[in-house]
C-alpha positions in Angstrom: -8.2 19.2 -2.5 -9.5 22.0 0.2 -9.1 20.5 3.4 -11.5 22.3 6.3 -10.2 22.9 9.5 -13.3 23.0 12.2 -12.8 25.6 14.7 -13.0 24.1 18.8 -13.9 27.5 19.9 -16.4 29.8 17.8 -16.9 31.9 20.8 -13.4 32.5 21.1 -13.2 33.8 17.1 -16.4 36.0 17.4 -14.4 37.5 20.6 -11.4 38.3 18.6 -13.4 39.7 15.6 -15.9 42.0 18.2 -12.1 43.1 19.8 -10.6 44.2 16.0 -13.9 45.5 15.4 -14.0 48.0 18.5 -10.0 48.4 18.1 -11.0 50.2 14.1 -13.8 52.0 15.7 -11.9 53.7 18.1 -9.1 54.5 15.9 -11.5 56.3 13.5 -12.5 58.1 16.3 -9.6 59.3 17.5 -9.4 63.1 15.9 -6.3 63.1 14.6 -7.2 60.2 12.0 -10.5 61.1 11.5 -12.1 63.8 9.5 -12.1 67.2 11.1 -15.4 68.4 12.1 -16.8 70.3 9.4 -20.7 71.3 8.9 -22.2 69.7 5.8 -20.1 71.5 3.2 -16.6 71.1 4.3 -16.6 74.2 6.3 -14.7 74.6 9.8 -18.0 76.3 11.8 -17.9 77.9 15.7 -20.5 74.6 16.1 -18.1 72.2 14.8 -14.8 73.9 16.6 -17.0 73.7 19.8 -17.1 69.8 19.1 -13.6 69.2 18.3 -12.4 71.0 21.0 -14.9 68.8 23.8 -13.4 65.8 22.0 -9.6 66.7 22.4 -10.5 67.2 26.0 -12.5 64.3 26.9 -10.2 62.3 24.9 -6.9 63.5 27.2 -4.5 63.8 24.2 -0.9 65.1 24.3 -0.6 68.8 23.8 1.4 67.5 20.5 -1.7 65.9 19.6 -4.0 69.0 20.2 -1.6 71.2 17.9 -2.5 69.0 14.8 -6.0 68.9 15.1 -6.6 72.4 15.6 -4.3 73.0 12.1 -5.4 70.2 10.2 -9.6 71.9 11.2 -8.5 75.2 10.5 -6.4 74.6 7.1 -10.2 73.7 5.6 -11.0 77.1 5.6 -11.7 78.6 2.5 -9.4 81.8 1.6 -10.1 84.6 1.4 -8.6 88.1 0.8 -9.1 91.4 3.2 -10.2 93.2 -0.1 -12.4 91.0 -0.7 -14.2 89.9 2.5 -13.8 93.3 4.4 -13.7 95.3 1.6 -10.2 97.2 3.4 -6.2 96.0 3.3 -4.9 94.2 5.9 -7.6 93.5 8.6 -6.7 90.8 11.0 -10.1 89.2 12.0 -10.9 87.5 15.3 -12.2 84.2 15.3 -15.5 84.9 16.3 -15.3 87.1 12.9 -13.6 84.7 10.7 -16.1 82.1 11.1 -19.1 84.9 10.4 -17.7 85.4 7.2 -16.6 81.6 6.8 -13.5 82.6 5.1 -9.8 84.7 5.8 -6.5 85.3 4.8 -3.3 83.6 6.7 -3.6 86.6 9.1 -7.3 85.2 10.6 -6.2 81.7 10.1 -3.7 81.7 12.0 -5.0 84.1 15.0 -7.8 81.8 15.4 -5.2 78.8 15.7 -3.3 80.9 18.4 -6.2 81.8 20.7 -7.9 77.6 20.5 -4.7 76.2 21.6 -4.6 78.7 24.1 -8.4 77.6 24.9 -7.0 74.4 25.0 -4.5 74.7 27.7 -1.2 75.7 26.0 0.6 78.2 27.4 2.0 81.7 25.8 5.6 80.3 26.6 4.7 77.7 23.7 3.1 79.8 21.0 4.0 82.6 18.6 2.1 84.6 16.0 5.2 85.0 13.6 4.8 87.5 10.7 7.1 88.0 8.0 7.4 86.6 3.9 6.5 83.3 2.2 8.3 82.8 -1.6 6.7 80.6 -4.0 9.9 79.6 -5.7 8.2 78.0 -9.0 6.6 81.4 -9.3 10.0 83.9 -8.2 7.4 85.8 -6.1 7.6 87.0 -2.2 4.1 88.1 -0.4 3.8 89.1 3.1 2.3 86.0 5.3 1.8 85.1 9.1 1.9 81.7 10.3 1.7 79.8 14.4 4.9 78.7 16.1 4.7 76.1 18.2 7.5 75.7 20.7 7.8 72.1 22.5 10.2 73.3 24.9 13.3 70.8 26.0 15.1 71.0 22.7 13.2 70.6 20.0 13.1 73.0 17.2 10.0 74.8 17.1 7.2 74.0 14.2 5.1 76.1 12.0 1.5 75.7 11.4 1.1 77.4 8.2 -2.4 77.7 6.3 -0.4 77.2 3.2 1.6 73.4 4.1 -0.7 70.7 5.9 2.4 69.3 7.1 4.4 70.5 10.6 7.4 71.1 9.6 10.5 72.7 11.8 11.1 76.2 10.9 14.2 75.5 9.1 13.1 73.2 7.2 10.5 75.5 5.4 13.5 76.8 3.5 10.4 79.4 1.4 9.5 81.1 5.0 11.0 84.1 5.7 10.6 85.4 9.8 10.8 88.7 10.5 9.3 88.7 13.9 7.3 87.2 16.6 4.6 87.9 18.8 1.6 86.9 21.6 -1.0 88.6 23.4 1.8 90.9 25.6 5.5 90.9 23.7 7.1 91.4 20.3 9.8 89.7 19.6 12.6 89.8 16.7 13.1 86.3 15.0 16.7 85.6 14.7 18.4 82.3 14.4 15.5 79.9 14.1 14.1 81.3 17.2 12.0 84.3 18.7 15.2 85.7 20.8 15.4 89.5 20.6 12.8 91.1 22.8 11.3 94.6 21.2 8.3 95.5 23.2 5.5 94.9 23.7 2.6 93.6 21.2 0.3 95.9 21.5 2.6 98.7 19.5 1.6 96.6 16.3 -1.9 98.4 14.9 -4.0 95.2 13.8 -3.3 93.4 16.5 -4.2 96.3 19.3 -7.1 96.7 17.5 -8.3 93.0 17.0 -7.7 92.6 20.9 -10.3 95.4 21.6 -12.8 93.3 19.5 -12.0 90.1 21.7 
């Protein structure tokens, strides 16, 4: 026997649904559930970076926050290899370059990461081109790659946002990276012990990068 149960207060239930309703809404909105903003064929644009970027802002998340949206938008760029797209070895692109041609190498990827979370109101003290080797351990092979450090502060271990790995994992737990050294817009610095500690110089004695800055 199905036994109905008459509700004493409709408008209360349409309330509660309307709230649910809003609460999903907002969530979906929120960019770091959300899709990234890509143009109509998956591809991270200037347009859609412009977008993102008013939306982190206006939305007054945590600088936490802001790290993963700007590498979960810039992972969806297609690869691409300096042979290939600029027809010479070892070209680090600026951003403003890397979205002309739509695709890059690990290099341009994660340069253009750097300088939007600089945009964005991180500090240098927080960031860290590092350059160095990835191994693909199924493969036995070792190939130069770069990657973005991002250094909390307090006493958490800094995390690497890599074009390769979606996920931001501390840098010893990415047991496959290999650091050799770090670097920002003014110093160089020697990785060592899971952290950039060993001042060199300055950055501008590495060639790509001196000449990428020029191009800025």
């Amino acid at each position: 026997m199905r036994t109905h149960i008459k509700n004493s207060n409709p408008g209360r239930r349409w309330t509660r649904i309307l709230g649910l309703s809003m609460g999903f809404i907002l969530l979906l909105c929120n960019p770091l559930w959300a899709a990234p903003n890509l143009d109509l064929r998956g591809i991270p644009s200037e347009h859609s970076l412009h977008e993102l970027m008013q939306e982190l802002r206006q939305q007054g998340v945590t600088e936490k926050e802001k790290v993963v949206a700007v590498n979960t938008f810039f992972n969806h760029m297609p690869r691409g290899l300096d042979e290939t797209v600029w027809g010479r070895k070892d070209y680090w692109a600026t951003p403003a370059e890397l979205f002309q041609k739509r695709r890059g190498d690990c290099e341009d990827v994660a340069i253009a990461k750097y300088f939007t979370l600089r945009k964005l109101g991180i500090t240098d003290s927080h960031l860290r081109l590092a350059y160095g080797k990835i191994a693909d351990l199924q493969q036995g092979t070792i190939e130069p790659h770069m990657v973005l450090i991002y250094m909390p502060g307090s006493h958490a271990r800094p995390l690497v946002l890599d074009s390769l790995n979606q996920h931001l994992l501390t840098v010893p737990e990415r047991q496959d990276l290999i650091l050799e050294f770090t670097f920002n817009v003014e110093s160089l610095w020697r990785w060592q012990d899971h952290s950039p500690s060993v001042l060199v110089g300055k950055a501008d004695t590495l060639k790509p990068w001196r000449k990428l800055l020029k191009r800025l």
